[in-house]
DRENDO-1510 file (C-alpha; in Angstrom, 1 decimal, always signed):
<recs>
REC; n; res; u; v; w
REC; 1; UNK; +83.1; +93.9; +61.0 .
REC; 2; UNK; +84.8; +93.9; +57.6 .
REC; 3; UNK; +80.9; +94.4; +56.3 .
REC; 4; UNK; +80.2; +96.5; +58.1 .
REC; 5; UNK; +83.7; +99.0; +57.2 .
REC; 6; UNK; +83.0; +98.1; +53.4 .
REC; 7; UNK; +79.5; +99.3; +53.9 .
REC; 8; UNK; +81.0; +102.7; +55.9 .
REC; 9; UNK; +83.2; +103.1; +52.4 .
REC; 10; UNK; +79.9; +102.3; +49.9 .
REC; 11; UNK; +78.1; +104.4; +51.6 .
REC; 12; UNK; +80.7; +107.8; +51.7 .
REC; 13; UNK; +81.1; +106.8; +47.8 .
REC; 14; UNK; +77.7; +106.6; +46.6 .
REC; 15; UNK; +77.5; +110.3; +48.0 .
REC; 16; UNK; +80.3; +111.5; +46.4 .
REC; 17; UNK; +79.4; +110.1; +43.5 .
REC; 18; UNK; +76.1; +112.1; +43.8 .
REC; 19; UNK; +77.7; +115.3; +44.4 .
REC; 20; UNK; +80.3; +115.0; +41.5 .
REC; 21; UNK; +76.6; +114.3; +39.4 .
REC; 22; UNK; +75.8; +117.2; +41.0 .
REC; 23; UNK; +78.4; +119.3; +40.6 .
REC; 24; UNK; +79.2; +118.5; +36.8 .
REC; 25; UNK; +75.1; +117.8; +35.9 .
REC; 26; UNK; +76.6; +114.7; +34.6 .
REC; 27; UNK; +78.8; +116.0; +31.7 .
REC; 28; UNK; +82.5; +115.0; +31.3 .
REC; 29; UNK; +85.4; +116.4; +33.0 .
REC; 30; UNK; +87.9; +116.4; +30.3 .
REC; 31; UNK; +84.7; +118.2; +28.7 .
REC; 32; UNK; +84.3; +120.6; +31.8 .
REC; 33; UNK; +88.1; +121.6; +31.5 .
REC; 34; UNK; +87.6; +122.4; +27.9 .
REC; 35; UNK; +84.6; +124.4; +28.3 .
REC; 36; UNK; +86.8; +126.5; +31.1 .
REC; 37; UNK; +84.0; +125.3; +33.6 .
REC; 38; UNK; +85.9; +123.8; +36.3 .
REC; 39; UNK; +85.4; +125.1; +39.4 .
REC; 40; UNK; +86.9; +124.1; +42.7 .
REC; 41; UNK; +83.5; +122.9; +43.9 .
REC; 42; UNK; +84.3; +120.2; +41.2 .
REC; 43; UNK; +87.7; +119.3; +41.8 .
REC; 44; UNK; +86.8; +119.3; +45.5 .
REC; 45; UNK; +83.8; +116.6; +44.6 .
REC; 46; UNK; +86.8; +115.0; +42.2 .
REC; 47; UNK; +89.2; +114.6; +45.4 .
REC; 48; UNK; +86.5; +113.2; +47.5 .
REC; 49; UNK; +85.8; +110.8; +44.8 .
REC; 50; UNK; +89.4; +109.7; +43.6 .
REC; 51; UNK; +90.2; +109.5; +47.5 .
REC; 52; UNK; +87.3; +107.0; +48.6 .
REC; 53; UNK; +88.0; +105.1; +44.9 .
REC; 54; UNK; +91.6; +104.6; +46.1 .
REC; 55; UNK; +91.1; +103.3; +49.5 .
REC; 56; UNK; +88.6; +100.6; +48.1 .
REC; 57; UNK; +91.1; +99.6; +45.2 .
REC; 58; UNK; +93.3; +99.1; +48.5 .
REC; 59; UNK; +90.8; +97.7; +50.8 .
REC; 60; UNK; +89.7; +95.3; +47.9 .
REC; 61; UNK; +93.7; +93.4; +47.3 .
REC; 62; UNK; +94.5; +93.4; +50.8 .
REC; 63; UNK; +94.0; +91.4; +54.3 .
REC; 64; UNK; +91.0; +93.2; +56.0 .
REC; 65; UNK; +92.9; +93.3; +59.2 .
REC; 66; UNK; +95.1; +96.2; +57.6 .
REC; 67; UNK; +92.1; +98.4; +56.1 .
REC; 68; UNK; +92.2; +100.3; +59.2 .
REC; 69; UNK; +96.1; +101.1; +58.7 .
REC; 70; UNK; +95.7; +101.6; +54.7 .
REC; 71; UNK; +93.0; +104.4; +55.5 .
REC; 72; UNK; +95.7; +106.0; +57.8 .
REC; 73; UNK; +98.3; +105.7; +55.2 .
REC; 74; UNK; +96.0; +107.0; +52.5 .
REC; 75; UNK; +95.1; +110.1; +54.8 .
REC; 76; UNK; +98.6; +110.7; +55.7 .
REC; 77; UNK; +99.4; +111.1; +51.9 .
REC; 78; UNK; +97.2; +113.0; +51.0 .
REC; 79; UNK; +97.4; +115.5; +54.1 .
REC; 80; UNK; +100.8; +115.4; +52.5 .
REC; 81; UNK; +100.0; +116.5; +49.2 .
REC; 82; UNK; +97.6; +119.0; +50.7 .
REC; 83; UNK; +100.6; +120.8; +52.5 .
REC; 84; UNK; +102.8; +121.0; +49.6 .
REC; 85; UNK; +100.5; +122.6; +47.5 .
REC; 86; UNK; +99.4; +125.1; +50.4 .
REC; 87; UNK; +102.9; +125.9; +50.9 .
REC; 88; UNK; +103.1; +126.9; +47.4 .
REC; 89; UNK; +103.5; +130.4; +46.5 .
REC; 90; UNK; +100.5; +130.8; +44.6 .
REC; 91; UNK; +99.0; +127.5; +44.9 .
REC; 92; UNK; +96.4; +126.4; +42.1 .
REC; 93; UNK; +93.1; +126.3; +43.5 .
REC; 94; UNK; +91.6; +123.6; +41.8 .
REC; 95; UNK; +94.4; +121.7; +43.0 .
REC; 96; UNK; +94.0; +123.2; +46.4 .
REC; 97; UNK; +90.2; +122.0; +46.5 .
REC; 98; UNK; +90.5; +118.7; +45.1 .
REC; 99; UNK; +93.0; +117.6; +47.7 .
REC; 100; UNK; +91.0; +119.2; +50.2 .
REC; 101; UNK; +88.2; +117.1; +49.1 .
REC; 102; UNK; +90.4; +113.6; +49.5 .
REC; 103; UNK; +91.5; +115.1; +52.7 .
REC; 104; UNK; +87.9; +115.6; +54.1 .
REC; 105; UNK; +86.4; +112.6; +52.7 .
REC; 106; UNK; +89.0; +110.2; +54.1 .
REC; 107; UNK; +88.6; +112.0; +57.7 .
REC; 108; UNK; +85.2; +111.7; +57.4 .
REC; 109; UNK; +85.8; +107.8; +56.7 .
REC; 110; UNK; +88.2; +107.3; +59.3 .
REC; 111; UNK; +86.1; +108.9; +61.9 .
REC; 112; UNK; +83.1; +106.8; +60.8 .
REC; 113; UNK; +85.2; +103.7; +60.9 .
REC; 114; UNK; +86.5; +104.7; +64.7 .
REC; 115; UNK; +82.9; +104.9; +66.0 .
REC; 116; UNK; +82.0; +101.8; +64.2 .
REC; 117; UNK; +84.9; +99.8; +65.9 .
REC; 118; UNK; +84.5; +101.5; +69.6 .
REC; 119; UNK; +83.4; +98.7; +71.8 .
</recs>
């Protein structure tokens, strides 16, 4: 099963690897930022990206019989951070998108992992 939940995670970042590509046609971010280019389609490809990247830095040190319960804890914060930039004012929009990104990304991963684990 561990595989098998790797593989789930491989396979999420692999395509949101191809949509940063996408989104940035391969140029540099610190270059995008420069160049006033950044959009929130990019920092919402960025989110989904830095999201999936954390969860495998987790899954990778730890006891596969937690991954289930980092993903969870790895949502919850960034749900988190998602509502305290929402409830901002004027929230930043970039900021807005890329944590909607993580946020997506990681629901779509832990839905993924619950079918994969249903009896």
């Amino acid at each position: 099963m561990t595989a098998s939940l790797m593989a789930l995670l491989e396979q999420q970042l692999a395509a949101a690897e191809q949509a940063v590509m996408a989104s940035t046609g391969g140029a540099a971010w610190c270059q995008l930022q420069r160049d006033g280019r950044v959009t929130g389609g990019v920092k919402y490809d960025e989110g989904r990206l830095a999201a999936l990247m954390a969860v495998r830095r987790h899954w990778r040190d730890s006891d596969p019989a937690t991954w289930v319960q980092l993903l969870v804890a790895e949502l919850n914060q960034w749900q988190q951070a998602l509502a305290a930039i929402q409830a901002q004012p004027k929230p930043a929009m970039p900021w807005l998108a890329y944590r909607q990104g993580g946020v997506d990304a990681l629901t779509a991963l832990h839905e993924a992992v619950a079918a994969s684990v249903v009896p």
